[in-house]
VMD Tcl script that draws the C-alpha trace (Angstrom):
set ca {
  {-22.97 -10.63 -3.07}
  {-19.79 -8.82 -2.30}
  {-19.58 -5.42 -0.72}
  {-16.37 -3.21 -1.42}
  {-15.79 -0.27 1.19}
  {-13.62 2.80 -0.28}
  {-12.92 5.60 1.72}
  {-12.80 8.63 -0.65}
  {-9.82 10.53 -1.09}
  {-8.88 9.28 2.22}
  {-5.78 11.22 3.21}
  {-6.70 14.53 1.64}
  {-10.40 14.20 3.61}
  {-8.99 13.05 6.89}
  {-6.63 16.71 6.33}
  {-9.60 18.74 5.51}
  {-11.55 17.53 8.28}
  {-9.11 18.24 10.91}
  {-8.33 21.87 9.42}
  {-11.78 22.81 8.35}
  {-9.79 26.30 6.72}
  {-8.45 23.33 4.04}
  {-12.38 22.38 2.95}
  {-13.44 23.39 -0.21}
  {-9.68 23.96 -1.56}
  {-7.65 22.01 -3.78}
  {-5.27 19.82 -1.57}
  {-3.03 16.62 -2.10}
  {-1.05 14.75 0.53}
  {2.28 14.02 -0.37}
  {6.12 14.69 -1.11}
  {7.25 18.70 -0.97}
  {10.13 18.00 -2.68}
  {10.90 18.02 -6.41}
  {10.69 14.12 -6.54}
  {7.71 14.31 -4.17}
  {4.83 12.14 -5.46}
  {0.96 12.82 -4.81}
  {-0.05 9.84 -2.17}
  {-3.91 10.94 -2.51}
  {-5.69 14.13 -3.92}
  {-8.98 16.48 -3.03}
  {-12.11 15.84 -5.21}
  {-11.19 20.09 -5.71}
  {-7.51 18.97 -6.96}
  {-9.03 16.29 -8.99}
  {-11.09 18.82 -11.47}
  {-7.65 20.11 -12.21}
  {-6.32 16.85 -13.71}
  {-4.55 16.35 -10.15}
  {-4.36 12.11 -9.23}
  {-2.52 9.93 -6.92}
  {0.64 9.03 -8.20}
  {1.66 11.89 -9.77}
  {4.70 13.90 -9.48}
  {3.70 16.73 -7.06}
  {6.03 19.47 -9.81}
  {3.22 18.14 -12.38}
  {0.49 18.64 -9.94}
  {1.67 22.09 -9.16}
  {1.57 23.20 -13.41}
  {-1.62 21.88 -13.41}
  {-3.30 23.26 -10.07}
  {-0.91 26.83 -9.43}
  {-3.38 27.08 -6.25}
  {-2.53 23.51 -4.53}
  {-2.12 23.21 -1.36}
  {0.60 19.86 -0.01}
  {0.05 18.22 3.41}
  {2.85 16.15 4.70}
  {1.95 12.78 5.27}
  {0.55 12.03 8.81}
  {0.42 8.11 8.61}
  {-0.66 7.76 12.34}
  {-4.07 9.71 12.00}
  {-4.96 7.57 9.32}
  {-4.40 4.81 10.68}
  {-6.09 5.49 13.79}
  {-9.37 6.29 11.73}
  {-8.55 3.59 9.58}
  {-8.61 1.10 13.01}
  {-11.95 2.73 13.64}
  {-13.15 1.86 10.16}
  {-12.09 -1.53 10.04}
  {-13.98 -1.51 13.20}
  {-17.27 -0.14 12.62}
  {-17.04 -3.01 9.18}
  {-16.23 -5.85 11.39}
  {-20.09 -5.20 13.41}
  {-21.58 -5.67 9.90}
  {-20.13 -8.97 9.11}
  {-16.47 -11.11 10.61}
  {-15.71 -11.56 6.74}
  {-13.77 -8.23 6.51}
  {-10.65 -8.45 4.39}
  {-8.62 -5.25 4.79}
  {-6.80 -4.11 1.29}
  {-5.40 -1.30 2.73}
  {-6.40 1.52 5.35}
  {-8.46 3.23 3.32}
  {-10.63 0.01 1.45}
  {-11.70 -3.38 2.24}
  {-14.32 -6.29 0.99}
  {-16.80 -7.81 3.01}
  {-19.10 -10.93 2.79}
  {-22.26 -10.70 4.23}
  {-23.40 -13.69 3.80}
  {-25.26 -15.24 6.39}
  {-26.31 -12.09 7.36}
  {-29.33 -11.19 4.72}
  {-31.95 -10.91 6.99}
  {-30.85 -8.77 9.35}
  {-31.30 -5.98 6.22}
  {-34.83 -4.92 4.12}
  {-32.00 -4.82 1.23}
  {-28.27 -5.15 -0.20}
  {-28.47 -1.23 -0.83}
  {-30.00 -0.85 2.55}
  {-27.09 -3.00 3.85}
  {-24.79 -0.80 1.59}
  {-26.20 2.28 3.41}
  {-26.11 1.00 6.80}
  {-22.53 0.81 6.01}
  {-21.84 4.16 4.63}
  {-24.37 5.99 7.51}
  {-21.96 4.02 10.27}
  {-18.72 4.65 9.03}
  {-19.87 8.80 9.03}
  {-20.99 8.30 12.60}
  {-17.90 6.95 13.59}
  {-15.27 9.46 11.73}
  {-17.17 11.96 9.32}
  {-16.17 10.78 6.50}
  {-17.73 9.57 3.59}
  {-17.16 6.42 1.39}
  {-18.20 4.68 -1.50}
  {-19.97 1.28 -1.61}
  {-19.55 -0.72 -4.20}
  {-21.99 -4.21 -4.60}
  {-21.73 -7.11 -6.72}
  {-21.08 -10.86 -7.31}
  {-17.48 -11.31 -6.69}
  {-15.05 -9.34 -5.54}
  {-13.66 -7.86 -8.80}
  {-17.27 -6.49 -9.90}
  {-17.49 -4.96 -6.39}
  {-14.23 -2.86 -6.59}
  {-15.75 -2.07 -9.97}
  {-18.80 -0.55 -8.37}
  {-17.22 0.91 -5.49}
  {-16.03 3.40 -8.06}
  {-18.56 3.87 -10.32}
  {-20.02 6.77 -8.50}
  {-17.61 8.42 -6.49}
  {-17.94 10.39 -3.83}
  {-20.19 8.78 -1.66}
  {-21.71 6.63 -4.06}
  {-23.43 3.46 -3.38}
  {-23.64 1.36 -6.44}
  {-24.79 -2.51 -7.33}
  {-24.23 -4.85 -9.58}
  {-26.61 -7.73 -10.20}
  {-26.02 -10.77 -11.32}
  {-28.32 -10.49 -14.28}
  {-26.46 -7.13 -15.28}
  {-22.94 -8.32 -15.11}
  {-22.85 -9.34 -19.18}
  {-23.74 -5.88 -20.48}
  {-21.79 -4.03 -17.61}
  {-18.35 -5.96 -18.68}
  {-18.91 -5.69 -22.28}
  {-18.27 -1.93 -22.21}
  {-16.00 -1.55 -19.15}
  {-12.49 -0.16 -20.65}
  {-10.38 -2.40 -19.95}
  {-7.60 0.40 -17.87}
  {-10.63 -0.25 -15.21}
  {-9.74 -3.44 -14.62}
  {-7.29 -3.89 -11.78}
  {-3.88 -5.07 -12.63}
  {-4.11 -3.96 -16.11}
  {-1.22 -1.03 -15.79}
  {0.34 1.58 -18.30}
  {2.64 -1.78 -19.66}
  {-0.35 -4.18 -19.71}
  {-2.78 -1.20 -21.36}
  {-0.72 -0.26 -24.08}
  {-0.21 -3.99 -25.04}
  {-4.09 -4.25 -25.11}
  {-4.14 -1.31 -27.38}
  {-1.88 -2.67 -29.83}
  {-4.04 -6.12 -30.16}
  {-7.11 -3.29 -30.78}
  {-8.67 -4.17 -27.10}
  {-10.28 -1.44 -25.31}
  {-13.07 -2.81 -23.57}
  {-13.59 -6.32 -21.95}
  {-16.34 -6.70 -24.19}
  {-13.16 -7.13 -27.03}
  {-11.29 -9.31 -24.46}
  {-13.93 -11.63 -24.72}
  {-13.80 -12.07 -28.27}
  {-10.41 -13.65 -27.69}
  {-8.75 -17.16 -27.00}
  {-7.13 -17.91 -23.67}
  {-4.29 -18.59 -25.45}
  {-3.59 -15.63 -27.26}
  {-4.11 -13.48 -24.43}
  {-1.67 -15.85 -22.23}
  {1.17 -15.50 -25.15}
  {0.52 -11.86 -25.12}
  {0.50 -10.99 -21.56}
  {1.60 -14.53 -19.60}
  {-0.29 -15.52 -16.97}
  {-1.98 -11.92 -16.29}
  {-3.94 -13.21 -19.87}
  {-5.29 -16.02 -17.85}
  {-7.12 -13.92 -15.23}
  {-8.22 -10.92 -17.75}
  {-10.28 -13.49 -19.85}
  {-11.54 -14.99 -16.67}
  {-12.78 -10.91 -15.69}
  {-14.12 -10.65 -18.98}
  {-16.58 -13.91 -18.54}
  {-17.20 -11.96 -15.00}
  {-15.53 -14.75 -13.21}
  {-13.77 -14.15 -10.04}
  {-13.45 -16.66 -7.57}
  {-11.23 -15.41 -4.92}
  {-12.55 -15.07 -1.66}
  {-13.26 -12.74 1.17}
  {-10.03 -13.57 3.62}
  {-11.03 -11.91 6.82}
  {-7.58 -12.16 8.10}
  {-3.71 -11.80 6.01}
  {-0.78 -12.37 8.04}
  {2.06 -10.03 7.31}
  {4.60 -11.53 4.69}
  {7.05 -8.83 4.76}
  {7.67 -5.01 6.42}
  {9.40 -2.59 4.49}
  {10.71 0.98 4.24}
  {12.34 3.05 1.16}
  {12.95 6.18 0.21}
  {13.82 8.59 -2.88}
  {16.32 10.15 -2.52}
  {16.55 14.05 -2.96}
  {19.27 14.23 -5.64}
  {20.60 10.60 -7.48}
  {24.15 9.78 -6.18}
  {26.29 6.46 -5.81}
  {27.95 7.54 -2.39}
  {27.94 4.32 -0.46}
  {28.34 6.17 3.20}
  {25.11 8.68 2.52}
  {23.38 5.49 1.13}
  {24.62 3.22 4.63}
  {22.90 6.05 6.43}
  {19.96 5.73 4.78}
  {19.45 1.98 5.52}
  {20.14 2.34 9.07}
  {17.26 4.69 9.07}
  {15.38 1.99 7.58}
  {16.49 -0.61 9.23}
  {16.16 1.04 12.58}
  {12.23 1.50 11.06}
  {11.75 -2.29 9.93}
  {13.50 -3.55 12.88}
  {10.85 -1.76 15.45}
  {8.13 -2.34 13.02}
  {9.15 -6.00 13.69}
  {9.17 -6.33 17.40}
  {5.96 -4.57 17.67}
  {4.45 -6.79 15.89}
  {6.48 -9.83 17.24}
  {7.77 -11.33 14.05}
  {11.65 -12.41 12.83}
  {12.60 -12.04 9.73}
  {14.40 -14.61 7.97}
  {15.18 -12.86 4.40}
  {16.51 -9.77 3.80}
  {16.33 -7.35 0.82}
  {17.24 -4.16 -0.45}
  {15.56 -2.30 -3.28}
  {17.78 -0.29 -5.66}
  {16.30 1.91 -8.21}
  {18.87 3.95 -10.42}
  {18.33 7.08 -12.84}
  {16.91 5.06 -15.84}
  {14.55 3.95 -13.42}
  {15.64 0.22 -13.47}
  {15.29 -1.47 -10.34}
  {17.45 -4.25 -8.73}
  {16.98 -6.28 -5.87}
  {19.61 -8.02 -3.67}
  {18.61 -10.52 -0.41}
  {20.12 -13.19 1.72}
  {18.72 -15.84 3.78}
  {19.59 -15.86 7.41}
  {20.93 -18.48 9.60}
  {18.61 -17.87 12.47}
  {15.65 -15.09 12.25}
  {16.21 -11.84 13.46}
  {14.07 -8.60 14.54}
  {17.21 -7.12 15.51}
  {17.60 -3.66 13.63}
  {21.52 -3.87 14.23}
  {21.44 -7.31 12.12}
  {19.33 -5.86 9.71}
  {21.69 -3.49 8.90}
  {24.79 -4.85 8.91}
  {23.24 -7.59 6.71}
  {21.57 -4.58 4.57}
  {25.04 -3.43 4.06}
  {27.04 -6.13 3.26}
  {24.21 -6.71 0.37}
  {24.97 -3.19 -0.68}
  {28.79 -3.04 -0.63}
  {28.65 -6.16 -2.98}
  {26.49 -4.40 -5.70}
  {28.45 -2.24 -8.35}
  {26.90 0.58 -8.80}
  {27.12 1.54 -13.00}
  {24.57 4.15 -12.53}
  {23.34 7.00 -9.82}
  {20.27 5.43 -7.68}
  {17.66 7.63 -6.91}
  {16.08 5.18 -4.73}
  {16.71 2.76 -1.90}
  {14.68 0.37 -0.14}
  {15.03 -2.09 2.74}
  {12.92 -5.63 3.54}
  {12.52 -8.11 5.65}
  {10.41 -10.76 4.49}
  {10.21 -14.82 5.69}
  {8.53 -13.96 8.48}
  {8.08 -15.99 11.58}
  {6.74 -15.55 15.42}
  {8.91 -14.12 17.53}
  {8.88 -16.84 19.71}
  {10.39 -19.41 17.56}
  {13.30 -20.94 18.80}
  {16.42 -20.19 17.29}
  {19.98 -21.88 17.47}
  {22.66 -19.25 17.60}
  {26.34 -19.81 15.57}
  {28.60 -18.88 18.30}
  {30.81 -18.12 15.61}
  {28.48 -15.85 13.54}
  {29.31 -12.77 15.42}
  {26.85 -10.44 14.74}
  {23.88 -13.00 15.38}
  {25.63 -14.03 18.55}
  {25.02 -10.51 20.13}
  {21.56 -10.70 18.61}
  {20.70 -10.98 22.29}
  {22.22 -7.82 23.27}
  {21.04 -6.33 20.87}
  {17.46 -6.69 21.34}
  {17.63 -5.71 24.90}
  {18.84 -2.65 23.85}
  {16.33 -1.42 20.94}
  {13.25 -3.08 22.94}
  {14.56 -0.58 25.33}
  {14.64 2.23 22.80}
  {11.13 1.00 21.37}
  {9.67 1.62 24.66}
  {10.86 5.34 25.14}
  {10.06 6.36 22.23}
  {6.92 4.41 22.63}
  {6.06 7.02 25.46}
  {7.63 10.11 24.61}
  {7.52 10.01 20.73}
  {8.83 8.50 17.05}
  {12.54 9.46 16.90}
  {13.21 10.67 20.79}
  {16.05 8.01 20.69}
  {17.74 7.26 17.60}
  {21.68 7.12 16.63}
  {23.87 9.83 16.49}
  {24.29 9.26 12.94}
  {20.82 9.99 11.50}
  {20.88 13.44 13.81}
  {21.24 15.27 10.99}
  {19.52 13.30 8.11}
  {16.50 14.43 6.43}
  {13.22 13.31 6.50}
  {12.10 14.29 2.87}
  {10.80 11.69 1.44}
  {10.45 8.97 3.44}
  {8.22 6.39 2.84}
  {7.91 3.99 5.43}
}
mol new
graphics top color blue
foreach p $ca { graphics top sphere $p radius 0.5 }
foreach p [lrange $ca 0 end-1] q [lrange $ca 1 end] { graphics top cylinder $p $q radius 0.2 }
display resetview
């Protein structure tokens, strides 16, 4: 059996706990702006129709009374490290999904508990000990039936799944329940008259694969209540990232250099703290019609260098026509390997020869602002540039 841990409403608790005037009141974390977006919501917010994702000017006609939090990424994630903690003395088969959720395997471990739900308890009682919060245990065969249950009852529910109940749970479970089955992938279900996974079942393999590609594959595979991907206690990093939207849509090249050397000055630190060199990078364009575009190139030698990064970032950008106003950018760096790996330097590459340089100077910068705060040191240029928005 498979555990799944959900903290609930994560953000918007963590904000309510630390202002105890916020409890009781109907409060989202997210964007101020009038492209801000709704990163998590109250259980108060949520009676008004209020949900994560949502554009906060929606949220607003629906709930005249919400309150917005800014973001504070570093709180959670210092709970969230406390979290992951208190799991890991449960079981070493913790696989984080994000800082807010993760799976566990406990098996091995069955006798040290009267019960699963006593396990499941155990769980929730600890994790309220450690940060007063609550979560939501969800228990089942495989991992997909746990996330299932983790949500079944929420907040602070505690919910399991036998094996011997899995065939009448699925058959009614709508299939927008199931996880990777979005708007796209839901209205294409609706069309073939599919609305539970009990009617996914009554389908061939085939049919769904032609309708939905590989994603048919897996759904039917759900719907038979197979799952056989396992608990991975440990994911190394494939890629670090940063983007933004951007207040008003434009195709000004300079305000949109700006903007990646915020990023890259972000991904670049992100990097060396975590002592990895990227090999690829990207940059994420979405324009006004909401079509998104991607642009990368593959380095000669791996950097963590945020000067790189950038200049690479906006070479990749100069190249692109832009047809339409973007009202998003976004910059990668994926390919990752240890920072120790050796690397030959071009002499005649220029900016990867002062790589070295380089380095010396924002490992440097890292460390000062390291000690005396996010953003102490940063170039002259971003000075003036605003913060809405960010999503790093």
């Amino acid at each position: 059996m498979i555990f799944h841990v959900d903290m609930d409403a994560f953000f918007a608790s963590v904000e309510q706990m630390d202002n105890p005037e916020l409890k009781g009141l109907c409060v989202v974390v997210g964007g101020s702006s009038k492209r801000g977006v709704v990163a998590a919501a109250s259980y108060e917010a949520r009676k008004f129709g209020v949900y994560s994702a949502m554009p906060v000017f929606m949220a607003r006609q629906k709930c005249p009374s919400l309150i917005i939090i800014s973001p504070r990424m570093s709180r959670y994630k210092e709970l969230s490290l406390k979290i992951m903690g208190v799991l890991n003395n449960f079981t070493p088969v913790v696989e984080p999904v994000s800082v807010d959720e993760a799976y566990l395997d406990l098996s091995g471990c069955e006798r040290l508990y009267d019960s699963q739900v006593a396990a499941g308890m155990a769980i929730k009682k600890a994790i309220f000990k450690a940060v007063k919060l609550n979560s939501s245990v969800g228990i089942g065969p495989n991992k997909f039936l746990a996330k299932i249950a983790s949500d079944f009852d929420k907040p602070d529910g505690l919910t399991i799944i036998r094996p011997e109940e899995v065939a009448n749970f699925i058959e009614s479970l709508p299939v927008r329940k199931v996880p990777g089955v979005g708007q796209k992938t839901c209205k294409e279900l609706t069309l073939m008259n599919v609305r539970t996974l009990g009617d996914v079942k009554q389908l061939s393999p085939d049919i769904l694969m032609q309708r939905l590609g590989k994603y048919g594959r897996r759904l039917f595979e759900l719907s038979q209540g197979i799952d056989k991907s396992p608990v991975i206690p440990f994911s190394q990093t494939k890629s670090i990232s940063s983007e933004v939207t951007l207040p008003e849509n434009t195709t000004d090249k300079i305000s949109l250099q700006k903007l990646l050397l915020k990023q890259a000055q972000e991904v670049g630190r992100q990097l060396r703290k975590h002592n990895f060199k990227a090999k690829i990078i990207t940059i994420k364009l979405k324009n006004d019609k909401f079509k998104q575009i991607t642009r990368r190139i593959t380095l000669k030698s791996a950097t963590q260098s945020s000067e790189i990064i950038y200049h690479e970032a906006c070479c990749l950008l100069q190249n692109q026509q832009l047809t339409r106003k973007l009202r998003l950018i976004g910059l990668g760096a994926s390919g990752l390997l240890p920072a120790d790996t050796p690397v030959q330097i071009d002499l005649f590459d220029e900016p990867q020869a002062k790589q070295g340089k380089w380095q010396k100077v924002e490992k440097t910068v890292d460390s000062i602002c390291d000690r005396f705060g996010k953003g102490t040191v940063k170039p002259g240029t971003l000075w003036n540039l605003t913060k809405k928005g960010d999503k790093l």
